[in-house]
N, C-alpha and C positions, 0 to 999 in steps of 0.2 A: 804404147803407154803415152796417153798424152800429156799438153805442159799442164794441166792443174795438179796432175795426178806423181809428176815426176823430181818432185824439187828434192827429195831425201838420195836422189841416183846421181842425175845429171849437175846441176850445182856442187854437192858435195863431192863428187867426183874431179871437177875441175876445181876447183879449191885444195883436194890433197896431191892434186896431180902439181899445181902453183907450189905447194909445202913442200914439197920434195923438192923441187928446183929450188928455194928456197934455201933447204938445208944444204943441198950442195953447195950454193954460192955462199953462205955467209962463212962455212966450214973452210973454204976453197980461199975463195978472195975477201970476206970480213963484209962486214954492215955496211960500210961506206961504196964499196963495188957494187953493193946487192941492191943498194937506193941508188944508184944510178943508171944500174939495167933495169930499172923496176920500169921507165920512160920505153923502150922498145918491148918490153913484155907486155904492158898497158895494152900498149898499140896493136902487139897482133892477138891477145884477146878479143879486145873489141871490134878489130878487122872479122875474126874468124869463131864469131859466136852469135850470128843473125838474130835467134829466138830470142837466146838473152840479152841483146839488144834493144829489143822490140819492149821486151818485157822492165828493163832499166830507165825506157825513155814515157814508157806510160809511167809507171812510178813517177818520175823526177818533175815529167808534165803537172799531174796530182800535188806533187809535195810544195812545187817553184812558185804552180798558181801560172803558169806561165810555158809555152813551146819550150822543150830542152832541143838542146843544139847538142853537136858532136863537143863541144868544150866542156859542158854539163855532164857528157856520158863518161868523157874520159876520167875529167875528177872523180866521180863515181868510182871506175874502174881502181883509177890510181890510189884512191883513198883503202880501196878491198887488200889491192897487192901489198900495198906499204903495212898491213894491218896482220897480213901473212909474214912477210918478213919481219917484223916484229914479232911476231908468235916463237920464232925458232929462238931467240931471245931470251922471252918472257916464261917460259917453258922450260931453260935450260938455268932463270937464276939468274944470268949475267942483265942485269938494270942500273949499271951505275951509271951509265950515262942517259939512262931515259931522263923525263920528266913527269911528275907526276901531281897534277893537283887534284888536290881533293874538298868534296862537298856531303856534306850531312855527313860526316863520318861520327860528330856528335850523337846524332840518335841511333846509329849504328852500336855503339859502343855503348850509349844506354842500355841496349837490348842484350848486350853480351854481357853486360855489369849485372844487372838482374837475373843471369841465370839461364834466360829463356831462348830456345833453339828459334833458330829465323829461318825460313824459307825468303831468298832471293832473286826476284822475277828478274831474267834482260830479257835480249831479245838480239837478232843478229842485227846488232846496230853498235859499228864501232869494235870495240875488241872486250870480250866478253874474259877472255884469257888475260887482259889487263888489271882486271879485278883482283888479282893475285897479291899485286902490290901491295894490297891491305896484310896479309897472313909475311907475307915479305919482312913487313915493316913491324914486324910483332905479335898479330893479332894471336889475343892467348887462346883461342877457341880453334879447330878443327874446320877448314874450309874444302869440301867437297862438289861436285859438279853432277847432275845428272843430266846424262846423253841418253839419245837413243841408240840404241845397240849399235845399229849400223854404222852410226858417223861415230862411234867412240872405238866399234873396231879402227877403220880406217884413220881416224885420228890417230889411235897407239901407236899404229903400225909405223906412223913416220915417225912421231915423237918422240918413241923408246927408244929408236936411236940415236936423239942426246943422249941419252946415258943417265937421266934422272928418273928413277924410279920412283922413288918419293913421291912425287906429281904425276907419273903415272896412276898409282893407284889410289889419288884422290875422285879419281873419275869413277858414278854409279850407273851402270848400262840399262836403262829403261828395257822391257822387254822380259828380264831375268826375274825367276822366281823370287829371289832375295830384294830385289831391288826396294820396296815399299818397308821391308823389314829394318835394310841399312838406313833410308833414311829415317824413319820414326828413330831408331839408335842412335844414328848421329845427333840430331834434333832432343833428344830429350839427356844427352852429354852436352846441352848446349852448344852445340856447333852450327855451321851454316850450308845451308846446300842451295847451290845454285842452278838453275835451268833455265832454258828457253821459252820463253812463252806462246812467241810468235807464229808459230808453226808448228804440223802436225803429220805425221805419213798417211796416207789415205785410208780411211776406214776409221779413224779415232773420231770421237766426238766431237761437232764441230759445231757454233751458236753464229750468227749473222749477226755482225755488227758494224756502225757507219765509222770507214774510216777514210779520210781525206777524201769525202764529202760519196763516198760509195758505197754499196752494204758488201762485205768482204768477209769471208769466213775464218772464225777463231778458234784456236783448240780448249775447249772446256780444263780437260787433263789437269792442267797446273792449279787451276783456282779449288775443284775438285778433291784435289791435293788439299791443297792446304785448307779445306773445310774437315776435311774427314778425317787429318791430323789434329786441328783445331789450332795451329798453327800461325804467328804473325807471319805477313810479310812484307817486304821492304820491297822494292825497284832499285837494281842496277846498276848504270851504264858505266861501259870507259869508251866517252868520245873521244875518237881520233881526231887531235886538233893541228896536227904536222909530225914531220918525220922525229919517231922517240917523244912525242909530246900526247898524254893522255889529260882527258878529266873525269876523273872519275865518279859520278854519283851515286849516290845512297838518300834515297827516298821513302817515308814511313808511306805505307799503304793501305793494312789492313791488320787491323788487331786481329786477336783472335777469337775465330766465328764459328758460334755452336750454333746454329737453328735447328729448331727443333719439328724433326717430320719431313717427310723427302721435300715437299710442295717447298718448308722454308729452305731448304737448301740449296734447293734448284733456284729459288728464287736470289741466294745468295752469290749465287755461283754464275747467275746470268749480271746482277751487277757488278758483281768482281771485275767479269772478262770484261762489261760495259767503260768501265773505267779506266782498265788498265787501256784497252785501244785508246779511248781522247790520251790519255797521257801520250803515249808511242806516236800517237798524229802532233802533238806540238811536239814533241822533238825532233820529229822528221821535217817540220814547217824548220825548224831553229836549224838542224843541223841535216839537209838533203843529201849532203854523199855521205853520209854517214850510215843508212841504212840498205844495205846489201842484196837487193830484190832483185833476183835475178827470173825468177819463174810465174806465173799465172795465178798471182797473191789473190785476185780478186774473183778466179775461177769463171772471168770470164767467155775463156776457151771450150769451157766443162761442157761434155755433149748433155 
């Protein structure tokens, strides 16, 4: 399998394999131990992950505008682990000592005031699990997540043993018969469901679009989504701004889009995805460690 074709195996792979070491430190020795072995875990990741090395420093070259160095790769690294160990955290409830600010949470809460279910685009940039803070902090609506099957099994697998069921089964597994039926329900009880946009497992629909300054492939899936639900949607992020410290934004994106006739949908669905990348490229310009590229985004390995 090669790297354009591998990022749902090899990445999420080492990521639950991070979580589990994760969960036993913060369990074992507490958050404060787990942020300071976070410094030798960094380092023999990046020591002992060549490919995705390679694949971290083309990114950050792209995002910096400028050669990344070993100091750029590590931030990188450091910024992914600190965002793992927070996860075991953020997952189990315990946030009182995080920090959390927030932005457009205003038009966010327009939409939940009026009624109307919102599809919520991120992307692996920053802690997408940080977004919880909202439902944390009150929100009177139903906050849901769609995965894809694979990475929500492996997800559960660590996470269920916090012992929070609850936000276990806020998670919709892409892939499952039901999966299209739970969202339109949640969605029309006014709730929110969240996904990834940024990526796709091989073989899903994919549209070429310029990002940091390259034509790199997109997955349709999500905007697709939310045509064929008719569906608003918002943008995301919780940047990781330091250790326990998020930002979290809520961006209005796209009302809700009926065209009529495949010709206008496809047409709608190819500016959708057009737009959400510039968006995802100035925040990768703003915030470079912050997005988590560890595999062959641009497929330029693809035989």
């Amino acid at each position: 399998m090669n790297a354009a074709r591998d990022w749902t195996a090899t990445p999420e792979r080492g990521s639950i394999a991070l979580a589990r070491l994760m969960v036993w430190i913060s369990r074992t020795l507490g958050w404060h131990a787990g942020q300071l072995i976070l410094y030798p875990i960094t380092a023999y990741f990046l020591a002992f992950s060549p490919r995705q090395r390679a694949e971290a420093r083309l990114y950050l070259h792209r995002a910096l505008g400028r050669a990344a160095g070993l100091r750029d790769l590590f931030r990188l690294y450091f910024a992914f682990a600190s965002t793992i160990l927070d996860r075991v955290w953020l997952v189990s409830g315990r946030t009182g000592d995080f920090t959390f600010e927030f932005r457009g949470l205003e038009a966010l809460r327009e939409t939940i005031d009026a009624g109307r279910g919102c599809l919520l685009f991120g992307a692996h940039f920053g802690s997408f699990e940080a977004l919880r803070a909202v439902a944390d902090a009150g929100c009177p609506v139903e906050l849901s997540v769609l995965m894809h099957q694979a990475n929500a099994v492996r997800a559960r697998t660590v996470f269920d043993a916090l012992g929070n069921s609850d936000r276990a089964t806020a998670v919709i597994p892409l892939g499952t018969a039901d999966a299209m039926l739970r969202v339109r329900e949640c969605l029309e009880r006014g709730g929110l469901v969240g996904l990834l946009a940024d990526r796709a497992p091989h073989g899903e629909r994919m549209q070429s679009v310029d990002f940091l300054g390259h034509a790199a492939p997109l997955p349709t899936g999500p905007h697709v989504l939310a045509a064929v639900l008719g569906a608003p949607v918002m943008l995301a992020f919780g940047i990781w701004r330091g250790p326990r410290r998020y930002e979290l934004r809520f961006e209005p994106f796209l009302d809700e889009v009926a065209p009529r006739g495949r010709s206008g949908r496809d047409a709608a669905v190819a500016d959708s995805a057009a737009r959400y990348a510039a968006r995802l490229e100035e925040l990768c310009r703003a915030f470079p460690y912050n997005w988590f590229n560890f595999h062959d985004f641009w497929r330029e390995n693809a035989p």
